[in-house]
N, C-alpha and C positions, 0 to 999 in steps of 0.2 A: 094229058093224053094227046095224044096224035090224031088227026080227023079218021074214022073209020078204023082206028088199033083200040086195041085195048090193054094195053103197053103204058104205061106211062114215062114218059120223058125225064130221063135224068134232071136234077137239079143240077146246077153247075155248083160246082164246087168253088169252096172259097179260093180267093187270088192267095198264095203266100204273099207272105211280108215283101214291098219293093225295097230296091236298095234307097230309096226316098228316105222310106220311112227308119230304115235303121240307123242309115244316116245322122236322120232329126233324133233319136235317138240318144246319141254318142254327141250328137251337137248342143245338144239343149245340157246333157251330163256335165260338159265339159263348161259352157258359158255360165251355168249356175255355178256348179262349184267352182272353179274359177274365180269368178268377181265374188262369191261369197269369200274363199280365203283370203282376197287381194283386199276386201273391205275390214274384213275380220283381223287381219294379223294387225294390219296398219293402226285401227283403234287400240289392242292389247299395248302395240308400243307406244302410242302417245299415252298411254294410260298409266301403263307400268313404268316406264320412263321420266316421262314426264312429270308427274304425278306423285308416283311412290319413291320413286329413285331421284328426285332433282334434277334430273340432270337438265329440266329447259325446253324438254324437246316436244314440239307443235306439232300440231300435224303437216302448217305447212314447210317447217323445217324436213321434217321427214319425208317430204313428196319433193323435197327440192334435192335431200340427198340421193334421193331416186333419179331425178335428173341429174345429178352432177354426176354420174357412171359412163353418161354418155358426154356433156357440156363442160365437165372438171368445172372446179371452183366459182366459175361465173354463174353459176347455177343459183348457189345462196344469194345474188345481189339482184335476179330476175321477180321478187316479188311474186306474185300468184303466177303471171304467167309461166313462169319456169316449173311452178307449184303443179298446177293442170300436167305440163308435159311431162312431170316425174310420173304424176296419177297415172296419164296413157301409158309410160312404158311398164308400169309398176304392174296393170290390168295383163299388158301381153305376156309379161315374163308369167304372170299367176295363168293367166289362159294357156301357155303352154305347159307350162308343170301339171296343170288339170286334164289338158288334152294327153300328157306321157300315161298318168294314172287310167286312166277313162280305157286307150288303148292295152295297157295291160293286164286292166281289168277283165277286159272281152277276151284278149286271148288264155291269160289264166284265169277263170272266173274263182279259183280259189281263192283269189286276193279280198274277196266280197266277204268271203265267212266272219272274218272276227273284224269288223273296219274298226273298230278301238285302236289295237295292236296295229294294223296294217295303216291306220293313219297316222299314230304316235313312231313308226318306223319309219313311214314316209316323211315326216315332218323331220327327222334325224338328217336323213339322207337328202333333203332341203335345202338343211341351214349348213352341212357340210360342203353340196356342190356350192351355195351362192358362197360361202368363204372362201373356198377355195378356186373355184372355176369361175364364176360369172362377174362377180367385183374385180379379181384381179384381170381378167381382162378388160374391163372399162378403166373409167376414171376417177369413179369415185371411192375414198379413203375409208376404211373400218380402224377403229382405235390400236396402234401398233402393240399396246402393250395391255389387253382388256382387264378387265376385275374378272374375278370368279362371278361374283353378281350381276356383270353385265351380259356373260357366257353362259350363265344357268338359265336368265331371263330370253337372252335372244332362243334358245334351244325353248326355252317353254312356251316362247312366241310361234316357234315354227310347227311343233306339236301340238299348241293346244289349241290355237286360231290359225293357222293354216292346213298343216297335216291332218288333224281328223277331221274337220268338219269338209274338207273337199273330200276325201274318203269315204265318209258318212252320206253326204249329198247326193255324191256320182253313183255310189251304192243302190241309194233310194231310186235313181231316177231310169239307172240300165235294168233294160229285159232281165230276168230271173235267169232266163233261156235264151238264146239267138232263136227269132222269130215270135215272142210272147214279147206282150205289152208291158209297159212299166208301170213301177208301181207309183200310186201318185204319194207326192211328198208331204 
């Protein structure tokens, strides 16, 4: 109350949501899932690959094929170091394919309802763009002439450790709503 009213004084009303905080939002959505599917996919292929399939393949082979997109060939004879630099580029391309989701996530929030289906789609639409758009313009090689098992495997690589669980993550992690808090993961 006011000296000598008998009125009482509004409360102030809560501040809305800053663009800070929505920001942090969509930024935290994206650096999680992100380095989640860039750690996640890379393990299923030294796993599955390496592993079940014979074919050889390390993890730091596969962080070096990562580098070689950018360094061609010289890439396999850099030891870890080239190993690391495939890691970093391997991180930015998954932070941006998480950051494309995250965005059109917020603007179609429909994309949230089933993230099953919307991350085993995304993961489709993945391992299509990197075959076709993002290797071929670098420098590093994909098998001219693949197997059926090495094409079912990379597709189950991109949907089942990349495409859902960044779908699944970013899901958990955006507002319900623009302007409500996330949900914690």
């Amino acid at each position: 109350m006011t000296a000598g009213s008998s009125n009482p004084v509004p409360a102030a009303e809560p501040a809305p949501p800053s663009a800070a905080s929505s920001s942090a939002g969509w930024l935290r959505a994206t650096l999680i899932s992100g380095l989640a599917g860039a750690f996640l996919v890379d393990i299923y292929l030294v796993i599955t690959e390496g592993y079940f399939l014979h074919s050889g393949l390390t993890a730091q082979g596969l962080s070096q094929w990562d580098a070689s997109n950018f360094l061609g060939r010289a890439a396999f004879s850099g030891g870890w170091g080239t190993a690391l630099l495939g890691m970093f580029f391997h991180a930015i391309v998954s932070l941006i394919l998480a950051a494309i989701f995250v965005f059109a996530a917020i603007r179609w929030p429909g994309l949230r309802r089933l993230p099953l289906a919307t991350g085993a789609a995304y993961g489709v639409v993945i391992r299509v763009v990197m075959a076709y758009a993002i290797v071929p313009l670098g420098r590093a090689k994909l098998p001219p002439h693949p197997t059926a098992i090495y094409l079912i495997n990379n597709y189950l690589a991109h949907i089942l450790a990349f495409g859902i669980p960044v779908v699944w993550i970013a899901t958990r992690l955006l507002p319900k709503r623009p302007g409500t808090a996330a949900k914690a993961a």
